[in-house]
N, C-alpha and C positions, 0 to 999 in steps of 0.2 A: 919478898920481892916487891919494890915500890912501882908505882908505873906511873909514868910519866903524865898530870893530868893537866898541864899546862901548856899547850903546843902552838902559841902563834900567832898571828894574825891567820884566820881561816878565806877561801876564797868566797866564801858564801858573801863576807865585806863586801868582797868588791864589785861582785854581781849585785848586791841590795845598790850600792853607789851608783853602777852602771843603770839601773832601771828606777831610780832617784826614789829608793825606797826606804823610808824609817823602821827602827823596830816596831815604832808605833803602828804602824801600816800592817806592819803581820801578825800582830795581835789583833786587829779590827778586822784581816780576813781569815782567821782563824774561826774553824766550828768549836774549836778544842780547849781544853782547860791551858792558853798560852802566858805564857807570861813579859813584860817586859825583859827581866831578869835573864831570863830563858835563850831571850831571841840578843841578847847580850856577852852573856857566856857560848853564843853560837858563834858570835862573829870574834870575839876572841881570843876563841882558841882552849877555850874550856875544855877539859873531853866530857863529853856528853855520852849519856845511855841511848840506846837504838829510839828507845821508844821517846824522847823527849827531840831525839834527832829527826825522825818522822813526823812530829807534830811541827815544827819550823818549817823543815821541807813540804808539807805540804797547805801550809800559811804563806811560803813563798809562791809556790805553784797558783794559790787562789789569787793571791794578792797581784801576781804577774801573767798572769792566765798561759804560762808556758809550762812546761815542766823539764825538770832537773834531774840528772842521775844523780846519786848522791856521792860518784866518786868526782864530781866535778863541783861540789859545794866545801866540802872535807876532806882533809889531806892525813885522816889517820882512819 
């Protein structure tokens, strides 16, 4: 059973656009071992493991000082 690991454009894009954020920007408010790559295959729809999803998600939250449920960053 294959599963589908390619899904999109994610909204987390257009939230990073909406707050004029680069990946580069949530690798520099990341504590965490982040990576450009990372915050790359987030906004495009990569599917991601929880724990690499949590580490963006909360590089976004530093970097925006709001925070995000994660059903409203990712659509899987």
């Amino acid at each position: 059973m294959d599963i589908e690991r390619n899904l999109g454009v994610q909204p987390i894009a257009a939230v990073m656009a909406e707050l004029n954020l680069s990946p580069h920007d949530l690798v520099l408010a990341s504590t965490e071992q982040l990576t450009h790559k990372m915050v790359s295959r987030a906004t495009k729809g990569r599917r991601l493991t929880a724990n690499t999803r949590g580490k963006v998600i909360r590089a976004l939250e530093a970097a925006s000082g709001r925070s995000f449920p994660v059903e409203t960053l990712f659509n899987y």
